[in-house]
DSSP file (Angstrom, degrees, kcal/mol; ACC not computed):
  #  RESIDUE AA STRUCTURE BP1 BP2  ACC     N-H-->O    O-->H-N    N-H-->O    O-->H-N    TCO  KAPPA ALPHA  PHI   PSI    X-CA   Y-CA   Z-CA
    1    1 A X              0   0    0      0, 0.0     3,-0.1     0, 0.0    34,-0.0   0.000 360.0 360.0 360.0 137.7   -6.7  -18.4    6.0
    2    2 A X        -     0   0    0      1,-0.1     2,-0.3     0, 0.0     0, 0.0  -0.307 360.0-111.7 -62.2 163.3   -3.5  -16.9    4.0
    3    3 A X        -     0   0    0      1,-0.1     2,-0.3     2,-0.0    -1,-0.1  -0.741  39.0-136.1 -89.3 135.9   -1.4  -14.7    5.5
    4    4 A X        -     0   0    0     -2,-0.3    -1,-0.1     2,-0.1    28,-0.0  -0.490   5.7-128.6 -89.9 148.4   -1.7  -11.3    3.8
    5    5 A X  S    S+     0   0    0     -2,-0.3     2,-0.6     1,-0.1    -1,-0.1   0.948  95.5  55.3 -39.6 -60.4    0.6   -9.1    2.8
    6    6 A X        +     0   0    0      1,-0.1    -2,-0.1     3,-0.0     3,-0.1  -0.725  64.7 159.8 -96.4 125.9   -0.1   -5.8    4.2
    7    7 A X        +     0   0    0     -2,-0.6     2,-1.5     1,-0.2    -1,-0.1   0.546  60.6  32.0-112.2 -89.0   -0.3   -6.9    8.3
    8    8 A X        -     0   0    0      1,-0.1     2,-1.0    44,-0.0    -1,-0.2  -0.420  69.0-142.8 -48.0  78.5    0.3   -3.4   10.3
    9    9 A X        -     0   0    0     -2,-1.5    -1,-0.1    -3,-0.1    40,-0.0  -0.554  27.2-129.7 -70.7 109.0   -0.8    0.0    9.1
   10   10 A X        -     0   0    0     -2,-1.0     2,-1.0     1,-0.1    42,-0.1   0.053  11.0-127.4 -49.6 156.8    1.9    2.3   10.2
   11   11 A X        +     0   0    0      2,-0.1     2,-0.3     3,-0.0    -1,-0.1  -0.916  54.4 150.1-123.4 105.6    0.6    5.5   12.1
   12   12 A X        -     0   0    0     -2,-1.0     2,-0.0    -3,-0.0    -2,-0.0  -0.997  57.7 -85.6-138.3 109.8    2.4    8.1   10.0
   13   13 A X        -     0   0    0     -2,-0.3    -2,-0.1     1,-0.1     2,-0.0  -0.177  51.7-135.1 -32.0 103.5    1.6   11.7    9.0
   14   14 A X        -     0   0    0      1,-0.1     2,-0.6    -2,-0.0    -1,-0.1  -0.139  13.5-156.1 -62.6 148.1   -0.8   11.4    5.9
   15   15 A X        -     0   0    0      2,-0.1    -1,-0.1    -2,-0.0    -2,-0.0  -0.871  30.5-129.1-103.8 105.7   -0.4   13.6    2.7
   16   16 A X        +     0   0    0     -2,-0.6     2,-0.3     1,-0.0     0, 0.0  -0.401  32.3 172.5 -71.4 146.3   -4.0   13.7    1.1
   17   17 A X        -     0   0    0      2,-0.0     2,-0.1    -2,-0.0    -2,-0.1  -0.887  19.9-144.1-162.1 117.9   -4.2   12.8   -2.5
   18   18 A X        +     0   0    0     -2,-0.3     2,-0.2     2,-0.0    -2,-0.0  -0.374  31.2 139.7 -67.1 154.4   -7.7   12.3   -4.2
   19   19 A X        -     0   0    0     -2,-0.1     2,-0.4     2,-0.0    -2,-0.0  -0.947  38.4-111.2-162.9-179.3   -8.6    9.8   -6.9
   20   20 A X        -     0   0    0     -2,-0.2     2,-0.3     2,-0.0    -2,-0.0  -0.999  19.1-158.8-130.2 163.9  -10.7    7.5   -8.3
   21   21 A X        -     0   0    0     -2,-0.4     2,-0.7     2,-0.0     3,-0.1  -0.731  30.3-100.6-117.7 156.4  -10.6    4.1   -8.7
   22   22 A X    >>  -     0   0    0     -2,-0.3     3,-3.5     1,-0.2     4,-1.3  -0.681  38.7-118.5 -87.9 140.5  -12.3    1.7  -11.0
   23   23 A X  H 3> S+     0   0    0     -2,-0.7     4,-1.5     1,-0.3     5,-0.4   0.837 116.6  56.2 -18.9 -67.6  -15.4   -0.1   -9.2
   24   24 A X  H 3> S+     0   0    0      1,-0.2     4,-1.9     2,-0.2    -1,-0.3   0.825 113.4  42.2 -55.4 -26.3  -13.9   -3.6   -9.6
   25   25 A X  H X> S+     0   0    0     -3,-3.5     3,-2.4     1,-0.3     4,-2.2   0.990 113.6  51.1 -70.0 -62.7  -10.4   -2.1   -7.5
   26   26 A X  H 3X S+     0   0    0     -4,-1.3     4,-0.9     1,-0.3    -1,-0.3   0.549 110.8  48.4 -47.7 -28.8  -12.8   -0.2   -5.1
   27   27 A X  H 3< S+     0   0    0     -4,-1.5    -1,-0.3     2,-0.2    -2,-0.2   0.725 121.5  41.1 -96.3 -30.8  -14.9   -4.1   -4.5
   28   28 A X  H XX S+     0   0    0     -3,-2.4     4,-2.3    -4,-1.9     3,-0.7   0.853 105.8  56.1 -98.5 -20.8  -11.2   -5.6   -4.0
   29   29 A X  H 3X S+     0   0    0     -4,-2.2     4,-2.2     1,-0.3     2,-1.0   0.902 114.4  40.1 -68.5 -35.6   -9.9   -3.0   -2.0
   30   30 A X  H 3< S+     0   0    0     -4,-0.9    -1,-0.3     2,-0.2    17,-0.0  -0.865 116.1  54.2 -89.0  98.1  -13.3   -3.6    1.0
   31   31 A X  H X> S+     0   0    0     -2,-1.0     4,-3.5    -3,-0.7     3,-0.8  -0.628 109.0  43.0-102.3 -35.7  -12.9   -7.4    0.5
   32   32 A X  H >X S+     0   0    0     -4,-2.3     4,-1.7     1,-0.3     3,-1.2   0.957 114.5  54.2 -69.2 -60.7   -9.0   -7.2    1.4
   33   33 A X  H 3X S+     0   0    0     -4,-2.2     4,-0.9     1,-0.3    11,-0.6   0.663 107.9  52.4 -48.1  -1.1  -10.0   -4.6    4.5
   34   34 A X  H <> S+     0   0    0     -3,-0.8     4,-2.2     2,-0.1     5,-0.3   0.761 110.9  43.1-110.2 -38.1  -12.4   -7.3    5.5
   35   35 A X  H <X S+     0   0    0     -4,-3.5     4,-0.6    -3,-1.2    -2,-0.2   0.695 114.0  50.8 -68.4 -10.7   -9.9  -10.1    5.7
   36   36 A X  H  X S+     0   0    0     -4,-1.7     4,-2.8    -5,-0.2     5,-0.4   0.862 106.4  55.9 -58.5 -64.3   -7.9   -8.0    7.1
   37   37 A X  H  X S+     0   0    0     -4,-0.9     4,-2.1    -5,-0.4    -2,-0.2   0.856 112.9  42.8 -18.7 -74.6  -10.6   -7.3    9.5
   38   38 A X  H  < S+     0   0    0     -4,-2.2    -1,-0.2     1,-0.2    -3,-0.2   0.770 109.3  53.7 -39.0 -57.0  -10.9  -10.5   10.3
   39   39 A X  H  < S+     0   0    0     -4,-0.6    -1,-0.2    -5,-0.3    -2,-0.2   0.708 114.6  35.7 -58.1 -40.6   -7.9  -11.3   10.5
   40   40 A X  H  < S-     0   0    0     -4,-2.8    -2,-0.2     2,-0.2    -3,-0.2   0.676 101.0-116.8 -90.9 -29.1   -6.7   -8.7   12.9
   41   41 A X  S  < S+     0   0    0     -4,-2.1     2,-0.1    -5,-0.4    -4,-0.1  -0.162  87.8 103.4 110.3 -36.6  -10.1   -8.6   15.2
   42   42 A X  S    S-     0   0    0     -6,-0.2     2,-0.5     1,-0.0    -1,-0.3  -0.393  79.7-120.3 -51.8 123.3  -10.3   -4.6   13.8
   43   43 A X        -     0   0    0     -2,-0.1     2,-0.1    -3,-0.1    -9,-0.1  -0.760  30.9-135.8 -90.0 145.1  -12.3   -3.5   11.5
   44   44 A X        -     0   0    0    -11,-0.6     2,-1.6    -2,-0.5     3,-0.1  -0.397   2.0-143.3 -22.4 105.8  -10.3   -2.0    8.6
   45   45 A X    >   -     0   0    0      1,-0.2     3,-4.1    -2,-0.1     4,-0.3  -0.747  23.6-133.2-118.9  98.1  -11.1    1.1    7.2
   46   46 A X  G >  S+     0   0    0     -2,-1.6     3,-3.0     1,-0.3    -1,-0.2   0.553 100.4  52.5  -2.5 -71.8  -10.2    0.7    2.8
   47   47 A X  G 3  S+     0   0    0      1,-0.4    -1,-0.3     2,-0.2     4,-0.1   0.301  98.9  68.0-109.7   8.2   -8.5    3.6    2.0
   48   48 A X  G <> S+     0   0    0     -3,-4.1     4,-0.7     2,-0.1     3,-0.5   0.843  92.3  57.7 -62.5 -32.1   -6.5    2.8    4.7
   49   49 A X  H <> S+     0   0    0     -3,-3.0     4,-2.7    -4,-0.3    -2,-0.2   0.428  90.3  78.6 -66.8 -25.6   -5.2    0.0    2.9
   50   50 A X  H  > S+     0   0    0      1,-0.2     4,-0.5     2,-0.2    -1,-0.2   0.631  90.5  44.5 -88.2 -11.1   -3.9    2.2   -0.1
   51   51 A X  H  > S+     0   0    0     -3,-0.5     4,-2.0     3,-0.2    -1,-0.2   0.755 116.2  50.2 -96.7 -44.8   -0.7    3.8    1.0
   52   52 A X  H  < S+     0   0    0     -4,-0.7     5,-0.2     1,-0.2    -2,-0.2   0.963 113.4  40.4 -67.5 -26.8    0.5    0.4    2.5
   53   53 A X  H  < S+     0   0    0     -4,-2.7     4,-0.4     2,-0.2     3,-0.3   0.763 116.6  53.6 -84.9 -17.7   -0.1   -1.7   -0.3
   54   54 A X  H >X S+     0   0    0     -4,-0.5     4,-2.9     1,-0.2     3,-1.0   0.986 112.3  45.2 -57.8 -71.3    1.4    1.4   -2.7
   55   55 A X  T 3< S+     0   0    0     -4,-2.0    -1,-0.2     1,-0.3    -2,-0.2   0.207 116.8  45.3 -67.8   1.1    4.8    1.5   -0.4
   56   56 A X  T >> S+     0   0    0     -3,-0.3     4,-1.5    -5,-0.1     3,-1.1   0.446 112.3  53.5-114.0  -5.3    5.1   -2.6   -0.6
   57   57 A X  H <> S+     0   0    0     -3,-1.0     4,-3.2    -4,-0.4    -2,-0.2   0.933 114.3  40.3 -73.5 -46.7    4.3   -2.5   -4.6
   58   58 A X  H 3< S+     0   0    0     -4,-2.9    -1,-0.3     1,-0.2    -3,-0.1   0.015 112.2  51.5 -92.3  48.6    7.0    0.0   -5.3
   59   59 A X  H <4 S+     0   0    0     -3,-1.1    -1,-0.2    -2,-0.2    -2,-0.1   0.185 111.0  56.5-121.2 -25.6    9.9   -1.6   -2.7
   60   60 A X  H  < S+     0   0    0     -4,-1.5     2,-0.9     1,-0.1    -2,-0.2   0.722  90.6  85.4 -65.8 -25.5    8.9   -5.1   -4.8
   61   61 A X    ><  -     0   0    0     -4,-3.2     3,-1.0     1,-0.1     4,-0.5  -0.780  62.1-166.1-111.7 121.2    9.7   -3.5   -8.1
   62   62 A X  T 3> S+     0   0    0     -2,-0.9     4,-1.0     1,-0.2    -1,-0.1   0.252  83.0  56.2 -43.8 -14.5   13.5   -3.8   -9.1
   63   63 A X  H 3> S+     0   0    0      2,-0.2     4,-0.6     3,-0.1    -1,-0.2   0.636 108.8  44.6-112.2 -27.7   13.6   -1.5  -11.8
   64   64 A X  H <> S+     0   0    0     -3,-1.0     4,-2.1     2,-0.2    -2,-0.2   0.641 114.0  55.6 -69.8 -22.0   12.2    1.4   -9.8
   65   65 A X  H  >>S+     0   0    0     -4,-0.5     4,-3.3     2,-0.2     5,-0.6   0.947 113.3  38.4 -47.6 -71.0   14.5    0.4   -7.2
   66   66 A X  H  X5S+     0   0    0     -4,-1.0     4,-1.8     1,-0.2     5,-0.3   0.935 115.0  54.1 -58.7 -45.2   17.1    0.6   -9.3
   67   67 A X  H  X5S+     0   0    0     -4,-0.6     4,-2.1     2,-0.2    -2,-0.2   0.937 106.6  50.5 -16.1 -83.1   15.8    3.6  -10.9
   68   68 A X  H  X5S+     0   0    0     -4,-2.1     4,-1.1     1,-0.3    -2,-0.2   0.560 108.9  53.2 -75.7 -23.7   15.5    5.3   -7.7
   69   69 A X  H  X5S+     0   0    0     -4,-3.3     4,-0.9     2,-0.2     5,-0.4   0.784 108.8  55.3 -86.9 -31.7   19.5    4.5   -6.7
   70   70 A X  H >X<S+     0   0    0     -4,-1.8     3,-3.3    -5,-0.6     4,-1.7   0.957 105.2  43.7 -50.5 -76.1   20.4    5.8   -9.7
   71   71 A X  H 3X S+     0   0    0     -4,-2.1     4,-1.5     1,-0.3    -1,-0.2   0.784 112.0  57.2 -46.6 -38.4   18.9    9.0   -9.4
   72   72 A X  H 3< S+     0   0    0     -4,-1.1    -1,-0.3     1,-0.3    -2,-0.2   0.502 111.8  38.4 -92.2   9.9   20.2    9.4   -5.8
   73   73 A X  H <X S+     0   0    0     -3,-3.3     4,-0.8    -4,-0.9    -1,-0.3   0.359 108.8  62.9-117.2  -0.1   23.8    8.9   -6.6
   74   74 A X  H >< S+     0   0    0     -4,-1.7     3,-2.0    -5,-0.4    -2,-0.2   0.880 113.7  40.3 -52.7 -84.3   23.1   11.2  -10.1
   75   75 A X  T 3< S+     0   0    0     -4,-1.5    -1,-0.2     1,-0.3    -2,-0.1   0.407 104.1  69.4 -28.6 -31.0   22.3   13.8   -7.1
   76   76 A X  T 34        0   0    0     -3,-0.2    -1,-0.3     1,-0.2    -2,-0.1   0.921 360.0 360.0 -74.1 -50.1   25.5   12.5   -4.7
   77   77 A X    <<        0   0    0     -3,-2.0    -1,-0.2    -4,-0.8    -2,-0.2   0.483 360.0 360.0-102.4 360.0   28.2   14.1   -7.1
C-alpha cells in the first residue's frame, strides 16, 4: 500500500467551521479515512481528515508561503 500523506492527527483545540462539500470530495474524503483506517489499525473518523490535509495543502504552496512572510515582516516595521 502507499504511504499517505496525512499519517498522525494532531490532538489540538478545534475551532468549528461548517461547510459543505461536493459529494465526489465527501466519497474521497471516507475512502482516504479508510485507508487510513487501515493503515493505522483505527478507524478514522472523515472530518477528521480536513484540518490536516488543509494545514499540509497550504505549507506545500510557495506563493502563500511567500505571501504569508511578506505580510509578517509588512507587520515587523
Amino acid at each position: 500500500m502507499p504511504k499517505l500523506k496525512i499519517a498522525a492527527l494532531p490532538d489540538d483545540k478545534p475551532v468549528k467551521v461548517m461547510t459543505e462539500l461536493p459529494a465526489s470530495v465527501h466519497r474521497d474524503l471516507v475512502a482516504y479515512a479508510e485507508a487510513l483506517g487501515r493503515e493505522s489499525g483505527q478507524p478514522i473518523e472523515p472530518a477528521k481528515l480536513v484540518a490536516p490535509m488543509l494545514a499540509r495543502f497550504m505549507a506545500a504552496d510557495r506563493g502563500f508561503a511567500k505571501s504569508k512572510r511578506a505580510y509578517r515582516s509588512a507587520g515587523d516595521g
